[in-house]
N, C-alpha and C positions, 0 to 999 in steps of 0.2 A: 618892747615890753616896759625898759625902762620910762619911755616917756608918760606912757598910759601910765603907769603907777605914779607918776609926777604929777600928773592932772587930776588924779584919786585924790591927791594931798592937799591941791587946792580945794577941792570941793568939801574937801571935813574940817568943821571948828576944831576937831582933836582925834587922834587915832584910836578910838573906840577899841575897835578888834584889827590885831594884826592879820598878816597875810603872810604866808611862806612859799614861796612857789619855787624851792630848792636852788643846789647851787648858788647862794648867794644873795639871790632874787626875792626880794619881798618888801612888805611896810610894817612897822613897826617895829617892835622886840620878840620874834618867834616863838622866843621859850618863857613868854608868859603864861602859866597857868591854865590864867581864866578866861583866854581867849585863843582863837585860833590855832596853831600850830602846837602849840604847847598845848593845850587842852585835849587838842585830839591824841598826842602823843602819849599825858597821863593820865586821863582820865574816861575819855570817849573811846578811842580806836580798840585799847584791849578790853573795851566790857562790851562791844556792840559787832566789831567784825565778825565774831563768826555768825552773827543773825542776822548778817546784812547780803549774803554772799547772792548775787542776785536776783535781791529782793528789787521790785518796786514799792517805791515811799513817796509820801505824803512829809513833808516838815513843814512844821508850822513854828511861823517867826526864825526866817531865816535869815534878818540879818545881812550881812555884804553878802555872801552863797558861799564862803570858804569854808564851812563846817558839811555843808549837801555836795560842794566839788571832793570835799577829802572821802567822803563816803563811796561818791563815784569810784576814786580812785583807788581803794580798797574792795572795791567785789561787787556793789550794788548797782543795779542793770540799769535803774531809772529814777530821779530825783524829780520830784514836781512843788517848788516851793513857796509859800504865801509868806507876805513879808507887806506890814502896813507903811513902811516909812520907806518917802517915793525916793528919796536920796539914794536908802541902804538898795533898792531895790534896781536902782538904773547901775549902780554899779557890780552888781551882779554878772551882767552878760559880761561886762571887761573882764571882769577876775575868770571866767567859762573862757574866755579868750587867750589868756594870755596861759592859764594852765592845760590846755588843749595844745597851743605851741611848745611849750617846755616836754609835754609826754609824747608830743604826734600823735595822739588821739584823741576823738573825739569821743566826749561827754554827752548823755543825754541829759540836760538839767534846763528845767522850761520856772519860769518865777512868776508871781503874778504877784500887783502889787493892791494888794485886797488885805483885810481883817481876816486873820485864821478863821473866823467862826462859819467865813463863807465858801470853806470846803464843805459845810455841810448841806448847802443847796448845788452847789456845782460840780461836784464830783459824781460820776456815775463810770468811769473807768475802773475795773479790777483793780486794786492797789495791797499789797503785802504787808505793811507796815506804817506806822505813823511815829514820826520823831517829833519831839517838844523839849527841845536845849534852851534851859531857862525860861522859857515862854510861856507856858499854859495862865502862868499865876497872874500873867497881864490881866486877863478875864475875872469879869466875875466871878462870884462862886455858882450862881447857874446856870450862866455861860461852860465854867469848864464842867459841869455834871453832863451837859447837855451835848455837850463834844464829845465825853469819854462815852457817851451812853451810844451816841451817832461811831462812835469807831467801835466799841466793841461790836454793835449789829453789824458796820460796813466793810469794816479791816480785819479785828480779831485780834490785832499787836498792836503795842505802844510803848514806845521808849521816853520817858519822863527824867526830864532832866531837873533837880530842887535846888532850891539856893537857902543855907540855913543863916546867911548871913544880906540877904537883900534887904538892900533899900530904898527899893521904890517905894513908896507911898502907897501906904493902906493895903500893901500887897504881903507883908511880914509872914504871916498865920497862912496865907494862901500860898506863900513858897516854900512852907518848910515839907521836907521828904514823907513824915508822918501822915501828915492832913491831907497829901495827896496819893496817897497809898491806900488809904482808908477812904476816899472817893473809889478810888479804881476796886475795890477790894468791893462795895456796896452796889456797883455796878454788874459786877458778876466776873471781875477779873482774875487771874491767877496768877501772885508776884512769881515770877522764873527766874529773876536773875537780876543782883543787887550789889553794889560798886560797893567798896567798903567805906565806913566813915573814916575822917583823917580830920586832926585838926589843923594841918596844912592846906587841905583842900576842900569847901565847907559847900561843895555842889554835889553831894550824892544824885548819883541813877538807880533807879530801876527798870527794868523789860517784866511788863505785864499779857498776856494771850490770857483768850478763849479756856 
């Protein structure tokens, strides 16, 4: 495990998102916030586990997979995650690997390395839930009308993850929690359950349903 995670290290200009795979074992700084381990531990795990409890999901821009492997690992039956950057995406099945040997079980978590948007011609599988951890606001704005519209008729749930502090490029107004609540809201969503703001932690969530 240790060496896989040594050949992850080679293949990144810089450690983006950590990785925790307990006792010890990981890359990065775990108990950063805004990423990985840390994030599921303050901010993700206690606003989403008990709507996750085996559900099947849909996440869109997942990234290495350690935020869709933590969810496995807390109660939810099946992970199916799209992720455009082929880097974050090959290293996905290592981190399913090496966290599947630390618990002895296995994960169902399958990634495809596609644009989120093309869940919405390829999906015809039953799915539970749809997660979007910082990711929706990569998209246009009728890109992401056309997703939420495409998940409330095909899913019903969505977990919307907002960045009030990004800075990506021309994405500012499309990440903030407001303007994407008020899409979902104009869609015919129902906010259910909403992470508290903190000026320590400037990624509010929401859980939207049917």
């Amino acid at each position: 495990a240790r060496s896989k995670l040594s050949d992850v290290r080679k293949r990144m200009e810089f450690i983006y998102s950590n990785a925790y795979f307990f006792q010890g074992l990981g890359i990065g700084n775990p108990w950063s916030w805004g990423h990985g381990w840390g994030r599921w531990s303050y901010i993700l795990g206690p606003n989403i586990s008990s709507f996750i409890q085996g559900k099947k999901i849909l996440d869109l821009g997942s990234n290495f997979g350690i935020l869709p492997l933590y969810m496995l690992r807390s109660g939810a039956k099946k992970v199916k995650g799209y992720e455009l950057g082929e880097t974050e995406s090959s290293i996905c099945p290592i981190y399913k690997e090496i966290l599947e040997w630390r618990d002895d079980k296995s994960y169902e978590f399958e990634i495809n390395n596609k644009n989120m948007t093309e869940v919405m011609s390829e999906e015809n599988e039953n799915y539970d839930l749809v997660t979007a951890f910082c990711s929706i606001y990569y998209l246009d704005e009728n890109e992401i009308d056309e997703l939420l519209k495409w998940t409330f008729d095909k899913i019903g749930m969505i977990v919307i993850e907002s960045n009030e502090e990004s800075a990506v490029e021309n994405r500012q107004d499309l990440a903030q929690i407001d303007f994407l609540e008020n899409k979902a809201k104009k869609i015919g969503f129902k906010i259910i359950h909403k992470s508290d703001r903190t000026e320590k932690y400037p990624r509010p969530l929401f859980i939207a349903s049917k």
